[in-house]
MITOR-657114 format. One record per residue: z, x, y of N, C-alpha, C, CB in turn; residue in three letters. Coordinates in Angstrom, 3 decimals. Atoms other than C-alpha are relative to their C-alpha. Glycine has a CB too. Layout:
ATOM     n.pz     n.px     n.py    ca.pz    ca.px    ca.py     c.pz     c.px     c.py    cb.pz    cb.px    cb.py   r
ATOM        Z        X        Y        Z        X        Y        Z        X        Y        Z        X        Y ala
...
// end
This chain:
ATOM     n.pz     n.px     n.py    ca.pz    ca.px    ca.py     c.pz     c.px     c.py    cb.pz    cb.px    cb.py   r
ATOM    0.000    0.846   -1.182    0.000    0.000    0.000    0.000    0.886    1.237    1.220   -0.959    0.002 unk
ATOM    0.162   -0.813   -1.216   -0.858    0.850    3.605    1.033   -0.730    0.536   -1.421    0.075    0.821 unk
ATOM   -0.698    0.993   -1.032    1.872   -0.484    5.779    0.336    0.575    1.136    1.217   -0.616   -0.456 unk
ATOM    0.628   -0.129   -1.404    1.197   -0.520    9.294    1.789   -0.467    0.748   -1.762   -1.412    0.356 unk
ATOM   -0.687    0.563   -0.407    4.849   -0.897   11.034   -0.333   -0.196    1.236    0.929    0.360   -0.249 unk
ATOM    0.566    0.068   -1.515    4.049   -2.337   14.777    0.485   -0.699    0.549   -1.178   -0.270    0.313 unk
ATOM   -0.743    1.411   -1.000    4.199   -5.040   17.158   -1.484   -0.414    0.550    1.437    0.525    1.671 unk
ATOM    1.287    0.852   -0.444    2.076   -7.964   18.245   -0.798    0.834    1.519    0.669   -1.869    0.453 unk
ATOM   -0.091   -0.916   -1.574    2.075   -6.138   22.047   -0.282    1.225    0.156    1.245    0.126    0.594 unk
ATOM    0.100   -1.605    0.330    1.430   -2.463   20.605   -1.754    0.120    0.402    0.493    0.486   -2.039 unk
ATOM    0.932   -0.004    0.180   -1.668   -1.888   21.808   -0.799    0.853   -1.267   -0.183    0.146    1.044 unk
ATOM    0.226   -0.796    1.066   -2.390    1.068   19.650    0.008   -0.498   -1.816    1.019    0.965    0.313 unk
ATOM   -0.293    0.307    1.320   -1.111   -0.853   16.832   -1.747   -0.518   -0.544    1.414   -1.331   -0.055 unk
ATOM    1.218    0.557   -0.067   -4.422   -3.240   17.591   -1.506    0.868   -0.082    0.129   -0.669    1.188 unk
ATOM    0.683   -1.073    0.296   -6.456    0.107   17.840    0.118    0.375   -1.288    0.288    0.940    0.751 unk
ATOM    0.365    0.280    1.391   -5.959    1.156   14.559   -0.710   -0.847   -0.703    0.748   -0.127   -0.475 unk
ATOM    0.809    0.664    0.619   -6.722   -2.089   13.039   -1.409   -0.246   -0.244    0.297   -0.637    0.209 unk
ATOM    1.573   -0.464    0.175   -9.770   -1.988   14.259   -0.870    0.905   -0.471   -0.387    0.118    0.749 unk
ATOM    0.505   -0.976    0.601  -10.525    1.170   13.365   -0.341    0.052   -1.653    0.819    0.894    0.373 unk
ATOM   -0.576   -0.199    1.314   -9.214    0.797    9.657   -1.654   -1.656   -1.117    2.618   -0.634    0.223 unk
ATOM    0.197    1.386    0.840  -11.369   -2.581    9.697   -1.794    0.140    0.560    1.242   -1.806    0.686 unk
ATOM    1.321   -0.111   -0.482  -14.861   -0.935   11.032   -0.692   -0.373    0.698   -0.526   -0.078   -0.435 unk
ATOM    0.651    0.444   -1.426  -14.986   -2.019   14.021   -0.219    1.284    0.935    1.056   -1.119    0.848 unk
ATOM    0.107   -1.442   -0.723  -16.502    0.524   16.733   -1.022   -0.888    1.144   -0.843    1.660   -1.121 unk
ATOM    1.224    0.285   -0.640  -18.430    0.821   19.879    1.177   -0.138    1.451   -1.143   -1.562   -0.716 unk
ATOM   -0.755    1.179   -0.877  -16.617   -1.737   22.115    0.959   -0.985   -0.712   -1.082   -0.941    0.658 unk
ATOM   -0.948    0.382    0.066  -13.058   -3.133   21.942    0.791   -0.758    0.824    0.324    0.679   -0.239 unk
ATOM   -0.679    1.602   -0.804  -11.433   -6.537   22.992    0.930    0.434   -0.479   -0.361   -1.770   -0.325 unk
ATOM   -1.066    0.006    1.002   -7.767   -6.611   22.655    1.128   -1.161    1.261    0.678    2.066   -0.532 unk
ATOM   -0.788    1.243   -0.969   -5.469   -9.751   24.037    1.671    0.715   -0.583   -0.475   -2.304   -0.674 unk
ATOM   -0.955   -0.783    0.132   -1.833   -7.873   23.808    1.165   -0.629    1.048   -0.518    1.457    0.241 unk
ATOM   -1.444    0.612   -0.610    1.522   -9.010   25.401    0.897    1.937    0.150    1.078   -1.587   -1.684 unk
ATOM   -0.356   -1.012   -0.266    3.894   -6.253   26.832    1.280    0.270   -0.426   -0.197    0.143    1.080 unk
ATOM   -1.169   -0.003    0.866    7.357   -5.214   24.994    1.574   -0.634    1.121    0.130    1.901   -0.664 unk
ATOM   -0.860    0.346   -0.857    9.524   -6.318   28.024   -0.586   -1.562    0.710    0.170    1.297    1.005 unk
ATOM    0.135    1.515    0.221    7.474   -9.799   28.332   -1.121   -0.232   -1.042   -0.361   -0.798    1.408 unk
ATOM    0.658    0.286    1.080    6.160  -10.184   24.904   -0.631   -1.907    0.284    1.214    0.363   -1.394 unk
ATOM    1.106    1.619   -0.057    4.590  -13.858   25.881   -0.851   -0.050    0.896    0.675   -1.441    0.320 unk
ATOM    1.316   -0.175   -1.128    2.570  -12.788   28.875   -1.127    1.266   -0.714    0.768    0.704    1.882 unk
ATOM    1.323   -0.312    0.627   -1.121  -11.979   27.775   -0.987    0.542    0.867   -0.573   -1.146   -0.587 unk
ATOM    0.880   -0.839   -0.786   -3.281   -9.072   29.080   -1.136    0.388   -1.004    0.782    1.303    0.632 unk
ATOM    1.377   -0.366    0.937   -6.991   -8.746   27.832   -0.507    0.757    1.093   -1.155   -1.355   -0.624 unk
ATOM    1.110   -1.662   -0.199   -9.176   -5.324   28.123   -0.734   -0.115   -0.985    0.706    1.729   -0.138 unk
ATOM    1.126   -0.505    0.891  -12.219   -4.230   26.939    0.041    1.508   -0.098   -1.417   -0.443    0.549 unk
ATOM    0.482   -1.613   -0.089  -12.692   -0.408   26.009   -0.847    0.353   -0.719    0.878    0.971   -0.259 unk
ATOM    0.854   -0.683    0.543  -15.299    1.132   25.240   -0.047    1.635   -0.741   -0.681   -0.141    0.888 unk
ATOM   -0.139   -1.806    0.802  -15.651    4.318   22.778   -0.881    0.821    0.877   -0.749    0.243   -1.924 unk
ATOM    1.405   -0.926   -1.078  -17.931    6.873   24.962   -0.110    0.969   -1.285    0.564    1.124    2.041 unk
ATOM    0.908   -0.110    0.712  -17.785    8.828   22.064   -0.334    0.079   -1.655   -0.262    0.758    0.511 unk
ATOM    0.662    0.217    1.385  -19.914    8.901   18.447    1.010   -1.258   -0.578    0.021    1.594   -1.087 unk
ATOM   -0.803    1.285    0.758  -19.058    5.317   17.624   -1.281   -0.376   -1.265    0.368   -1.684    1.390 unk
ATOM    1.114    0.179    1.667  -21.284    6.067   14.197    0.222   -0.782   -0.746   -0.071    1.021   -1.075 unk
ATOM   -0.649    0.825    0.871  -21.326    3.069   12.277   -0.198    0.491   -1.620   -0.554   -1.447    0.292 unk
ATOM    0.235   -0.656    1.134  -22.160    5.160    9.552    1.872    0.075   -0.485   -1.010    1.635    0.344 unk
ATOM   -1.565   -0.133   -0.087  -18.158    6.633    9.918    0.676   -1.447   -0.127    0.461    0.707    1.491 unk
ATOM   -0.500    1.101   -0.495  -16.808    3.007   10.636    0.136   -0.752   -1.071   -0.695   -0.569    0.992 unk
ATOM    0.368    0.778    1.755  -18.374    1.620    7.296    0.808    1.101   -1.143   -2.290    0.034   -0.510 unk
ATOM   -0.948   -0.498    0.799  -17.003    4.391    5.612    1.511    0.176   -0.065   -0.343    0.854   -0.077 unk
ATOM   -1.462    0.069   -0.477  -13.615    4.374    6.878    0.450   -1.171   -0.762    0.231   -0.179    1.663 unk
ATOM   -0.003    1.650    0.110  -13.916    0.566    6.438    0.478   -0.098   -1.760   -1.943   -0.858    0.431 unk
ATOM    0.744    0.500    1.502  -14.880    0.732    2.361    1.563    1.043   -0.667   -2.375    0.810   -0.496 unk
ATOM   -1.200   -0.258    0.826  -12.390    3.268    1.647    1.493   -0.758    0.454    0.170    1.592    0.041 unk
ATOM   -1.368    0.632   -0.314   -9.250    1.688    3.269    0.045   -1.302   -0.901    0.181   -0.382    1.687 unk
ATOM   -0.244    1.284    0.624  -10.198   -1.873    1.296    0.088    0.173   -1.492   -1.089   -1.002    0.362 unk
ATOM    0.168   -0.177    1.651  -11.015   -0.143   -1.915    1.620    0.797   -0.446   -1.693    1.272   -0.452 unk
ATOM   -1.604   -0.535    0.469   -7.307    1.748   -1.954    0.665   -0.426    0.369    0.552    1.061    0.140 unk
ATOM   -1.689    0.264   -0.051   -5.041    0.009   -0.669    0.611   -1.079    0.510    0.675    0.917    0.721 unk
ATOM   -0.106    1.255   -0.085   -3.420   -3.415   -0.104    0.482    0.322    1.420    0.855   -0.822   -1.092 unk
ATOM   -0.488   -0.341   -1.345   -2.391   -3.131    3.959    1.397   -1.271    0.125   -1.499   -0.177    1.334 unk
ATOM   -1.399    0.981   -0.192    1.139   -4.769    4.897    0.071    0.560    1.550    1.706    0.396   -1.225 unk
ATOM    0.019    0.076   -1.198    1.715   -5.433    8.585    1.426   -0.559    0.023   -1.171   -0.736    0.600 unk
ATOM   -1.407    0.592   -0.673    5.411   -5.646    9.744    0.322    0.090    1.451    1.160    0.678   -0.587 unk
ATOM   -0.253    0.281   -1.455    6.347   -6.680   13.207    1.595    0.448    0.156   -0.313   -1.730    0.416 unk
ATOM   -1.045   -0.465   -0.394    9.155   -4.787   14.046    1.063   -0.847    0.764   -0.384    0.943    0.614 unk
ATOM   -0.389    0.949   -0.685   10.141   -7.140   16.539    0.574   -1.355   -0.363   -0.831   -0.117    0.575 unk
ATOM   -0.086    1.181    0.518    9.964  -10.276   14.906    0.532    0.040   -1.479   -1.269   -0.606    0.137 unk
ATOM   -0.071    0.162    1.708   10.108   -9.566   11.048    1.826    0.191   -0.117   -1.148    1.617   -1.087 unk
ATOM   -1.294   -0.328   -0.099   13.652   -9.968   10.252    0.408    1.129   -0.680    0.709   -0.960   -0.350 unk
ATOM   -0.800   -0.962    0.736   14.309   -7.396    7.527   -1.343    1.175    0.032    0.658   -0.649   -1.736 unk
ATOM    0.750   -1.205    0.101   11.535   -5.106    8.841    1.094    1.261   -0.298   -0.884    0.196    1.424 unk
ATOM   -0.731   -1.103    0.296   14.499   -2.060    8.795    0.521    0.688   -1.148    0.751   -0.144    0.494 unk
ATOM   -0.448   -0.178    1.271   15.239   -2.918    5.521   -1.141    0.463   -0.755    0.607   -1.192   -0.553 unk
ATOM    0.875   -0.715    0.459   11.973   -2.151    4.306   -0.208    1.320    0.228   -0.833   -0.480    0.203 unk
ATOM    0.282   -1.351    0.163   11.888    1.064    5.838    1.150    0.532   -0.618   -0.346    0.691    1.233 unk
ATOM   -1.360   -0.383    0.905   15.540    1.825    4.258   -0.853   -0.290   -1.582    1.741   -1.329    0.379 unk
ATOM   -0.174   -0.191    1.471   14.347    0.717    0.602   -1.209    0.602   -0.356    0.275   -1.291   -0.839 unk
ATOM    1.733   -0.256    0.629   10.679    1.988    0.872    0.181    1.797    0.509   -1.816   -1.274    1.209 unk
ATOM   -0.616   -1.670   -0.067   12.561    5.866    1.849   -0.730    0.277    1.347   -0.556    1.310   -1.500 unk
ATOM    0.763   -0.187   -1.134   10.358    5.850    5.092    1.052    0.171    1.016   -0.999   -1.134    0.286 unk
ATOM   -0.603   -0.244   -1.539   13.272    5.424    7.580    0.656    1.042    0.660    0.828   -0.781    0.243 unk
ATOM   -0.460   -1.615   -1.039   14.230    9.159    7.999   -1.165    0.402    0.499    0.665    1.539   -0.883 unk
ATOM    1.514   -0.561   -0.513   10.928    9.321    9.182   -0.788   -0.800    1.505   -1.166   -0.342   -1.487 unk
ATOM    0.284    0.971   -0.674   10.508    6.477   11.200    0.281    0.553    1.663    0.843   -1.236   -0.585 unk
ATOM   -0.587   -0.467   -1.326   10.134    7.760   15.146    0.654   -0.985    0.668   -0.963    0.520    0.908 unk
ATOM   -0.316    1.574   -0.866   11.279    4.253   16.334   -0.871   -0.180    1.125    1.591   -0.152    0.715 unk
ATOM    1.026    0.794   -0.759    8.484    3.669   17.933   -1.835   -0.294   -0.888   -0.131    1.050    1.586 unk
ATOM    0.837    0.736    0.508    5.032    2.057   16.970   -1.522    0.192    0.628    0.560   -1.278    0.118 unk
ATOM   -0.196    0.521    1.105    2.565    1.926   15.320    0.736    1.290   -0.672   -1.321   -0.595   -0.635 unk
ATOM   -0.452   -0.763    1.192    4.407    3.695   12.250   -0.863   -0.507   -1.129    1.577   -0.188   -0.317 unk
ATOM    0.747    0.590    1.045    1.956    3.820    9.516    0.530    1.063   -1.295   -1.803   -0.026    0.387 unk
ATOM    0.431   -0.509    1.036    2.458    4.859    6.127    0.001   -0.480   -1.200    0.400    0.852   -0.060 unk
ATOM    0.697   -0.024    0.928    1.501    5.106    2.618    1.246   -0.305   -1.325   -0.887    1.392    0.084 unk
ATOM   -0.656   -0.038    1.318    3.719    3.577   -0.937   -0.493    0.616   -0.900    0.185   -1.035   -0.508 unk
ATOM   -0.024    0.084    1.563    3.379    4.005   -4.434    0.299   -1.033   -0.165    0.786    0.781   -0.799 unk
ATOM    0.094    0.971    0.919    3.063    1.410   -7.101    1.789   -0.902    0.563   -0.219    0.864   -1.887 unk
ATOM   -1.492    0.611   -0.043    7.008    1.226   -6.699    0.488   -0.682    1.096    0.958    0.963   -0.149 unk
ATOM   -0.433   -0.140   -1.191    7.248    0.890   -3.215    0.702    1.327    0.535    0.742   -0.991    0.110 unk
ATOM   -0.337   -1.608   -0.769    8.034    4.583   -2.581   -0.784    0.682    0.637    0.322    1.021   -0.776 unk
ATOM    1.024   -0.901   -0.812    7.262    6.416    0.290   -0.649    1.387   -0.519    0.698    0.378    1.228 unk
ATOM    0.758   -1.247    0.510    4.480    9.083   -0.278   -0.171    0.531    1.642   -1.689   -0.355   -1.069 unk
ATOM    0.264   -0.870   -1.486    3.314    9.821    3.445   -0.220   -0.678    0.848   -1.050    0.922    0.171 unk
ATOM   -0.015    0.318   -1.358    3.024    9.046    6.713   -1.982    0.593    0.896    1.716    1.076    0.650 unk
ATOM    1.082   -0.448   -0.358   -0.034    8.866    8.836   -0.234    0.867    1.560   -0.715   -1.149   -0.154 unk
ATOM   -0.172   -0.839   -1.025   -0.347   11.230   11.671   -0.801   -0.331    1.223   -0.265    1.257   -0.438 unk
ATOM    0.763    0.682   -0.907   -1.379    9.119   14.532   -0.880    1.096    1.324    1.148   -1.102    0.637 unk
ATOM    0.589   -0.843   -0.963   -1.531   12.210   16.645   -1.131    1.226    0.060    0.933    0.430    0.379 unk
ATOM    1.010   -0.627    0.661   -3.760   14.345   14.858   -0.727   -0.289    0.026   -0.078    0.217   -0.825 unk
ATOM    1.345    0.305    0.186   -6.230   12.212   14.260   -0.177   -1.000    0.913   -0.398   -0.367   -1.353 unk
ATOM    0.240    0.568   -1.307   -5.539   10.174   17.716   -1.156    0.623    0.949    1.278    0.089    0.699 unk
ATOM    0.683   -0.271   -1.179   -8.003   10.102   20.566    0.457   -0.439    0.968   -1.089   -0.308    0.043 unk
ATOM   -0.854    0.877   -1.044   -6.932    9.866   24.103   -0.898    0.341    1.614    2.001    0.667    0.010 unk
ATOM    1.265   -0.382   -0.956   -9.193   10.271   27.324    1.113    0.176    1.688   -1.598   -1.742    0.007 unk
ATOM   -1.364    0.487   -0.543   -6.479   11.203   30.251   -0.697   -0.617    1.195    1.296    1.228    0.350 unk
ATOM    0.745    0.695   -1.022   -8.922    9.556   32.527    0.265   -1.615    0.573   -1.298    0.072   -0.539 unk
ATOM   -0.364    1.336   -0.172   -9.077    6.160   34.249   -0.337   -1.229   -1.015   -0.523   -0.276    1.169 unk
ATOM    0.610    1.040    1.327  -10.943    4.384   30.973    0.946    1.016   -1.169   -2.352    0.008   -0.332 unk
ATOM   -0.683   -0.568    1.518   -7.869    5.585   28.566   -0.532    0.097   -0.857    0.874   -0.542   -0.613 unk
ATOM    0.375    0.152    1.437   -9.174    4.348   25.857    0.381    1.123   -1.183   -1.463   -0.117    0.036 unk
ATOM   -0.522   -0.413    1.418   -7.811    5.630   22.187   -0.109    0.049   -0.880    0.527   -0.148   -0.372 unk
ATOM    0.432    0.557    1.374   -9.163    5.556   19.378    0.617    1.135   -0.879   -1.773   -0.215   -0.221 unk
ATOM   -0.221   -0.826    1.039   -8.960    7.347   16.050   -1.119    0.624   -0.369    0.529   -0.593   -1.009 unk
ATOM    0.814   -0.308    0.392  -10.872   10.188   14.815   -0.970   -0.234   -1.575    0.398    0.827    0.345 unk
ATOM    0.464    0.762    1.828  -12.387    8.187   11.263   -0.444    1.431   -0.692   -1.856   -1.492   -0.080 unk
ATOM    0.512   -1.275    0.778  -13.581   11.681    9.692    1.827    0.169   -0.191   -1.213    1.518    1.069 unk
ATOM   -1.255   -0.308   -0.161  -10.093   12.937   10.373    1.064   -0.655   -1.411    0.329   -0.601    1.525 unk
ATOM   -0.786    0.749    0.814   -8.638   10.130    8.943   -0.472   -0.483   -1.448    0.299   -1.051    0.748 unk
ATOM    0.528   -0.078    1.202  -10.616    9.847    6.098    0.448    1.027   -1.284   -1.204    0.197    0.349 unk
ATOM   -0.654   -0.909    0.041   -9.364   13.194    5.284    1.196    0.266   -0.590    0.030    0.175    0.828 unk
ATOM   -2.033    0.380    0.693   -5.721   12.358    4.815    0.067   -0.549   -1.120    1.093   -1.219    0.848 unk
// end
């Protein structure tokens, strides 16, 4: 299992997904903010660069063919903490989001995904963030 720990409001969290789910190019994302999680801010960003859908499809095919994805809302999920306590992840856990990583059959943690490694970040006025899909393919 992939499990994605996040929040509805994370933008990044919403970056990934997309990424994981072969989307590229250009990015909608309707997001709420962690200090008024019910007020709703939509952006578009655009990738400037190599948004290869070649990469995107492959990214895409392997993430569905290995691994069941679990999405916990930190925020909301009540016994999200407890999952990272019984799934061995929470000495690992930076407390902040997204936190992604990787079980076993059992639910035991194997690894963690290294958002910053294979993060993109532009320190310009079009942030935009993505993930490097080769990179992450990789892991």
């Amino acid at each position: 299992m992939l499990v994605e720990v996040g929040a509805e409001w994370c933008i990044w969290c919403h970056v990934f997904d997309a990424h994981i789910n072969g989307d590229r190019g250009r990015f909608r994302y309707t997001y709420g903010a962690p200090e008024e999680p019910d007020v709703r801010d939509t952006r578009t960003f655009t990738e400037h660069d190599d948004p290869d859908i070649a990469k995107a499809d492959a990214l895409r095919e392997f993430v569905a063919s290995h691994f069941v994805i679990v999405h916990i809302d930190i925020q909301h999920a009540p016994r999200s903490y407890e999952v990272l306590e019984l799934s061995g992840a929470a000495d690992r856990f930076p407390d902040a989001v997204p936190f992604i990583y990787v079980v076993d059959s059992n639910g035991t943690f194997i690894a963690e995904f290294d958002g910053v490694t294979d993060g993109k970040r532009r320190d310009t006025w079009d942030w935009y963030r993505g993930y490097d899909r080769i990179g992450m393919l990789a892991r």
